[in-house]
ZAROGU-725951 format. One line per 4 residues: number of its first residue (from 1); their letters; for each residue x negated, y negated, z of C-alpha. Coordinates in steps of 0.02 Angstrom, whole numbers, plus 50000, padded with zeros to 5 digits. Example, Ala and Ser with C-alpha at 12.3 -4.5 7.8 and 13.67 -1.06 7.14 Angstrom:
1 = as = 49385 50225 50390  49316 50053 50357
***
This chain:
1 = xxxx = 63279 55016 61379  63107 55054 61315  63151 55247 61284  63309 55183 61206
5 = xxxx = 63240 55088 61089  63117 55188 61042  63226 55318 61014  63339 55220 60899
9 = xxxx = 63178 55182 60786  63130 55355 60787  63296 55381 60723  63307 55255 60595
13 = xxxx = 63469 55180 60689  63385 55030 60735  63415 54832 60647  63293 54716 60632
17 = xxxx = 63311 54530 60583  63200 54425 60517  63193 54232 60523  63150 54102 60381
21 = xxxx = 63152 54193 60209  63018 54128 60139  62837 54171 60063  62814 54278 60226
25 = xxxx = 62992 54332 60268  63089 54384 60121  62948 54505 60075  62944 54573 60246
29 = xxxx = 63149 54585 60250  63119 54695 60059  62985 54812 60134  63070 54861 60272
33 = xxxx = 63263 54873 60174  63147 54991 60058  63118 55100 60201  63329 55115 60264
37 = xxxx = 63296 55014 60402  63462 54897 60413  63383 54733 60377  63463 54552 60428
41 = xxxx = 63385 54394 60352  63428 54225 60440  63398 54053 60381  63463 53886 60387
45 = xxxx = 63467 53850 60186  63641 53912 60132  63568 53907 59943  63443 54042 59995
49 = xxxx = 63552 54161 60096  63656 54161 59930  63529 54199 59807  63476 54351 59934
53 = xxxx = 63662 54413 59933  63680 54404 59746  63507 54475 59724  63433 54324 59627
57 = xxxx = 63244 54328 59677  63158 54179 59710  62970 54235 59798  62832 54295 59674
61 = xxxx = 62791 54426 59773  62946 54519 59768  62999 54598 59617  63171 54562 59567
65 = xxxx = 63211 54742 59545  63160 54780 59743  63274 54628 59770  63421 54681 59686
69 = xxxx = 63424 54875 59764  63371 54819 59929  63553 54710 59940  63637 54849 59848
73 = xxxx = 63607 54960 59958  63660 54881 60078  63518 54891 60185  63457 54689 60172
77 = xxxx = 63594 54553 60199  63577 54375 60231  63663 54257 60337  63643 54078 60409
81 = xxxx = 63753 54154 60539  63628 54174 60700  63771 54226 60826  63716 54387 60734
85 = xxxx = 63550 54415 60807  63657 54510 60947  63657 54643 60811  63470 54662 60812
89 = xxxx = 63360 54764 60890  63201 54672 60823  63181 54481 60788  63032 54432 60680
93 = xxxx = 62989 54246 60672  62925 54194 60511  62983 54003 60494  62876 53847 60453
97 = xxxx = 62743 53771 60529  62706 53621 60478  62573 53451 60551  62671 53297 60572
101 = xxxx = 62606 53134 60525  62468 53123 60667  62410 53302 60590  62479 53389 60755
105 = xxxx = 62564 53559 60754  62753 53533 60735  62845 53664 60826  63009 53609 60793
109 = xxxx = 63056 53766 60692  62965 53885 60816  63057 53799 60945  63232 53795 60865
113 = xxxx = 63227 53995 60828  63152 54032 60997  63349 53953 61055  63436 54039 60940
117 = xxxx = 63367 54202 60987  63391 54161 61172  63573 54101 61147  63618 54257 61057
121 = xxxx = 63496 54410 61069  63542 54575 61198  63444 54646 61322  63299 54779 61228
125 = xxxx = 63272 54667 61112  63075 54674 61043  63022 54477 60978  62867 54436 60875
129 = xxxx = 62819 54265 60801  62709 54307 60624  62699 54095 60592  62532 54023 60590
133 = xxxx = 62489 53918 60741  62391 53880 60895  62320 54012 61020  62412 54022 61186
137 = xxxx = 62591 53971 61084  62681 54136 61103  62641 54138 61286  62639 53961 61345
141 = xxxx = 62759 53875 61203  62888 54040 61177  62920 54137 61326  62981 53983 61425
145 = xxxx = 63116 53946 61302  63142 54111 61287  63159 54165 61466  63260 53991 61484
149 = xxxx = 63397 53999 61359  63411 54180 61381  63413 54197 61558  63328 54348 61549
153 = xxxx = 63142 54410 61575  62992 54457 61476  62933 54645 61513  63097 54696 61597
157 = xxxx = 63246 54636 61484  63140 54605 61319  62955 54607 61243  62884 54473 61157
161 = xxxx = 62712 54483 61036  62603 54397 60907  62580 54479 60726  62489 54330 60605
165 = xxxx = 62554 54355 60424  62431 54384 60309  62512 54349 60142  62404 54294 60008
169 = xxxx = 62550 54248 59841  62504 54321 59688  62387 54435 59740  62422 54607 59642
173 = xxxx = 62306 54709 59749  62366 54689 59924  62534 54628 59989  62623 54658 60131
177 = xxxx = 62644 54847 60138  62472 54881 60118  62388 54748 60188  62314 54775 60392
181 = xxxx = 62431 54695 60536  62366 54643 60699  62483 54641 60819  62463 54572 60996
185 = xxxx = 62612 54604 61135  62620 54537 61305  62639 54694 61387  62583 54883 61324
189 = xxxx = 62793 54925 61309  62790 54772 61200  62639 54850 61098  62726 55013 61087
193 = xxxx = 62873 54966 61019  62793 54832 60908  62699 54974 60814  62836 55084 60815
197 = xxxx = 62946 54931 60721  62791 54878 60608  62768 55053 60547  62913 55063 60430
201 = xxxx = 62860 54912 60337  62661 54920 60369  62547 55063 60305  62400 54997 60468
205 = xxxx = 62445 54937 60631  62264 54853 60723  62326 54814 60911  62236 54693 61007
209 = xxxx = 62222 54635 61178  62362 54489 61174  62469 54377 61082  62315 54235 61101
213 = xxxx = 62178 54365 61050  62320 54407 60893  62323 54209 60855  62146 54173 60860
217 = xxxx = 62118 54314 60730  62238 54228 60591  62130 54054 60647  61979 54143 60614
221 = xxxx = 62009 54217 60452  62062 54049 60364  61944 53955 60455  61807 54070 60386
225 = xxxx = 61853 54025 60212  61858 53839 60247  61705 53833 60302  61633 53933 60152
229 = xxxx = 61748 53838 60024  61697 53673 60087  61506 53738 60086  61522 53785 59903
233 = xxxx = 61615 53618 59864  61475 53510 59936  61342 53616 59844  61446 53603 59667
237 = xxxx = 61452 53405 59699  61253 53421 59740  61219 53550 59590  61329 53418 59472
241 = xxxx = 61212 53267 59532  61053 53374 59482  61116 53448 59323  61126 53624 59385
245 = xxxx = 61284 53736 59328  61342 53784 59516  61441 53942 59401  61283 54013 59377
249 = xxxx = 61193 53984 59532  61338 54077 59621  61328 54231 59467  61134 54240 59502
253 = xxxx = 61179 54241 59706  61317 54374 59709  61173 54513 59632  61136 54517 59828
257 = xxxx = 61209 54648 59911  61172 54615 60054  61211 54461 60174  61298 54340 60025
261 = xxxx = 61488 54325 59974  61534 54234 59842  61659 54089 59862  61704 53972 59698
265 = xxxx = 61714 53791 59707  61866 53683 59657  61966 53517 59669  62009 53563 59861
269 = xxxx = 62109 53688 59944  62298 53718 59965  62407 53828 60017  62522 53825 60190
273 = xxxx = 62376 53902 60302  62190 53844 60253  62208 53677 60239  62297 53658 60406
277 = xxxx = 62218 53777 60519  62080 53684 60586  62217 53534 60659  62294 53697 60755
281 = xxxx = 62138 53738 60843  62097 53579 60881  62243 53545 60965  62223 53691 61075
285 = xxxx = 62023 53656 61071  62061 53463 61151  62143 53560 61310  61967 53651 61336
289 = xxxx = 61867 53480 61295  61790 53576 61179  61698 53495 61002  61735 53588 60828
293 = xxxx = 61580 53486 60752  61564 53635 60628  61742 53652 60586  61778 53453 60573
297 = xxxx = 61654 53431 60461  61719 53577 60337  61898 53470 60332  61816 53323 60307
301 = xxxx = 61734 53400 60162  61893 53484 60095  62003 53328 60127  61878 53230 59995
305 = xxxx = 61866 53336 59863  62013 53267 59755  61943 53084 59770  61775 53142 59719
309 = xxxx = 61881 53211 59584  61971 53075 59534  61794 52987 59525  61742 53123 59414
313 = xxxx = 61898 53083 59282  61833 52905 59274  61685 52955 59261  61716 53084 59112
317 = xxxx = 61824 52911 59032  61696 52791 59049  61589 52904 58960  61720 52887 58827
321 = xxxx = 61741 52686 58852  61893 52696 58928  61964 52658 59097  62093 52792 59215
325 = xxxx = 62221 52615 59191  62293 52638 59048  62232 52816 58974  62371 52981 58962
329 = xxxx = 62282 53096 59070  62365 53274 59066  62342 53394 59199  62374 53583 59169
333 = xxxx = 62416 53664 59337  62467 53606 59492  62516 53763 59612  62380 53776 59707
337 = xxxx = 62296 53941 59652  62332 54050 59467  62470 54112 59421  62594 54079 59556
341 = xxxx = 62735 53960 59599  62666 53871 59770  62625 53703 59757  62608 53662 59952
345 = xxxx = 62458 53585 59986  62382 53596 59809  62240 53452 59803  62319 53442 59610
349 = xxxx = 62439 53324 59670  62335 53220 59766  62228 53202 59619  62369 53137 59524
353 = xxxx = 62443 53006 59668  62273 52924 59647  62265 52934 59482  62431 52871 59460
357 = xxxx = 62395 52724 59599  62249 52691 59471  62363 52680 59339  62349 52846 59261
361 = xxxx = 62495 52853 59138  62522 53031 59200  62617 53213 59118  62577 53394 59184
365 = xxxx = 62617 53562 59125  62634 53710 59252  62742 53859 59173  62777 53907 59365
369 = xxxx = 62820 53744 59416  62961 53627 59314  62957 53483 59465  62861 53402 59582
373 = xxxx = 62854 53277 59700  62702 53200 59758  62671 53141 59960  62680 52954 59868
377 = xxxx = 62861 52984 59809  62815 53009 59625  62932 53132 59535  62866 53218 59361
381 = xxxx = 62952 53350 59281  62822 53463 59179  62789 53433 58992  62807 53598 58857
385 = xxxx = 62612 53614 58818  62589 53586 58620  62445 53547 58513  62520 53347 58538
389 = xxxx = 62516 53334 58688  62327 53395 58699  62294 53288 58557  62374 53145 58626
393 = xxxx = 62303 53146 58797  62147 53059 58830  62095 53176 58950  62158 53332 59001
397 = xxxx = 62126 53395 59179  62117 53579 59221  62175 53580 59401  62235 53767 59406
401 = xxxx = 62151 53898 59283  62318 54007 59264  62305 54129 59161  62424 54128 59030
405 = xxxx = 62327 53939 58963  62263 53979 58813  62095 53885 58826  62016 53920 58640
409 = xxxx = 62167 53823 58596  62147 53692 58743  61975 53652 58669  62020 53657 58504
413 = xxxx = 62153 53515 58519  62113 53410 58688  61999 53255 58663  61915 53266 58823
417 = xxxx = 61915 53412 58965  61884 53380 59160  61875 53571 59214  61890 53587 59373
421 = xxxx = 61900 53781 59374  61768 53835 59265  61915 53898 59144  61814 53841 58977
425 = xxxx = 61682 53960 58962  61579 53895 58770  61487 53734 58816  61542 53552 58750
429 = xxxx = 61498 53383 58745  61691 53346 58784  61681 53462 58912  61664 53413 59097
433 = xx = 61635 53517 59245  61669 53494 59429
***
């Protein structure tokens, strides 16, 4: 079966299928479609599968044109039709992983594809997970279910690996053709045929040892940031306490070059995979009886930072005599980095739950995002951005610098400015920094 299949992807006569079309798995689905490889995309949101069909784009990192001529030519469909993994050759796992309420890993989605694909896949068939999670899940969470529902077994009937995503949205530099994969399989057939696969969507293949050795390298690389995010945000709070612009302390430190790289502070950290990370290894970690002192502090840190900043808002009021109850505070950005359309995670809206709890009377303007909905239930649709609305505010709050704010103008009009980004350059006594 091995020789087979690798035979059919030297070919090109292979099809792969990819599950959840998301941040991570549309843009996989488009970069291997651009390559003739006979793409299937499978999720459970009918609404997706039809935009994907008609070629109506909905992930940043895609361009609508690679969209559109990827489904007309007929070499990316999408289906919530999973009887029709028996067509593929490949199955790449790229759903959600979310914490529950007690901040553990919730599998539910891993778990639910790992049926499908045992319910419905054919002997030869190669299976990698790319979702973010624990180390020891493809092995001790996956196979089981696999081998169960299936009937069949690892090594002999199909291979099974670990590939992390590494998608960072909006990023114009690096995306998912030319960004590294590691790739851990569970056998060296399973590694063979997972860089044969990867190699029609991914410019560098890294193998490593395992799947675990494969998930403890995505841990790694996020956890690395939290820690040096949360470092930066606890010397910003420190530097604002002392009266020392933080900005320039981190300009003056980056003229290193050697042994010093520069991270920025801000109101907290979002996105799907930094912010959750650490609760993954700690699940894992509590099995070993093992401490992540180091790492629990750096959450702790992170999972303050927007009530420190809500403290800093009524802080910047009081300066002005007024109170959070009762003042318009407007807040421009809410995805939770520039430029892109991803608010998961954003500290932005946790900033504004307490603010509204503190009775805020609250609008926002993000030209990325029209809605949102806040973990407290609060709905808010976002507000055109005029000279008005600055002027009417009593404080506007600059919770993601994207680019296309015009800040001259911001400054010009706004009464009062909590920047939280260092987007406002020209110094001002109505100007407030993190």
């Amino acid at each position: 079966m091995k020789s087979n299949l690798l035979q059919k992807i030297s070919n090109n006569d292979f099809t792969v299928g990819i599950i959840g079309l998301g941040y991570v798995g549309l843009p996989l689905a488009v970069s291997f479609a651009e390559k003739k490889v006979m793409t299937i995309g499978f999720d459970k949101s009918l609404s997706k599968v039809e935009k994907v069909n008609s070629g109506i784009n909905y992930i940043g990192d895609v361009s609508d044109q690679e969209l559109s001529e990827a489904v007309g030519n007929k070499y990316f469909k999408a289906t919530t039709d999973f009887s029709r993994i028996s067509e593929c050759d490949a199955i790449l796992i790229c759903v959600p992983t979310p914490l529950d309420q007690f901040k553990k890993p919730n599998m539910e989605f891993i778990e639910t594809a790992c049926r499908e694909i045992g319910q419905n896949m054919k002997k030869g068939t190669f299976i990698c997970l790319e979702s973010t999670t624990y180390p020891t899940t493809t092995e001790d969470f996956m196979l089981p279910i696999l081998e169960r529902e299936s009937g069949l077994k690892e090594g002999i009937d199909f291979w099974l690996a670990y590939s992390p995503e590494r998608v960072d949205p909006g990023n114009k530099q690096f995306g998912t053709r030319n960004t590294p994969k590691v790739l851990g399989a569970m056998s060296d057939d399973g590694l063979v045929l997972g860089k044969a696969i990867y190699g029609y969507a991914i410019d560098q293949i890294h193998p490593v040892s395992s799947p675990k050795v494969a998930e403890m390298v995505k841990i790694l690389e996020n956890t690395y940031r939290l820690i040096n995010i949360s470092l930066i945000n606890e010397m910003a709070l420190l530097c604002g306490k002392m009266n020392i612009d933080i900005w320039e302390v981190i300009d003056a430190a980056k003229t290193k070059p050697y042994g010093f790289q520069a991270f920025y502070p801000g109101p907290g950290i979002g996105g799907h995979c930094i912010p959750l990370d650490p609760f993954y290894l700690e699940h894992i970690a509590k099995k070993f009886n093992f401490d992540l002192s180091m790492i629990h502090t750096a959450g702790h840190i992170d999972m303050m930072m927007p009530h420190r900043m809500t403290l800093k808002i009524a802080s910047a009021l009081n300066r002005q005599q007024k109170a959070i109850n009762g003042s318009k505070i407007l807040f421009l950005g809410v995805a939770y980095k520039p430029d892109i359309n991803d608010e998961r995670e954003s500290p932005a809206l946790k900033i504004i739950d307490e603010v509204a709890q503190k009775g805020g009377i609250i609008h926002y303007h993000d030209p990325y995002i029209p809605t949102i909905a806040t973990t407290r239930g609060l709905h808010f649709n976002s507000a055109p951005l005029t000279s008005e609305l600055l002027q009417q505010s009593d404080c506007v709050v600059i919770t993601t610098s994207h680019s296309v704010f015009d800040i001259d103008d911001i400054l010009k009009n706004a009464k009062l400015i909590v920047d939280l980004r260092n987007a406002v350059k020209i110094a001002s006594d109505k100007v407030y920094k993190l």
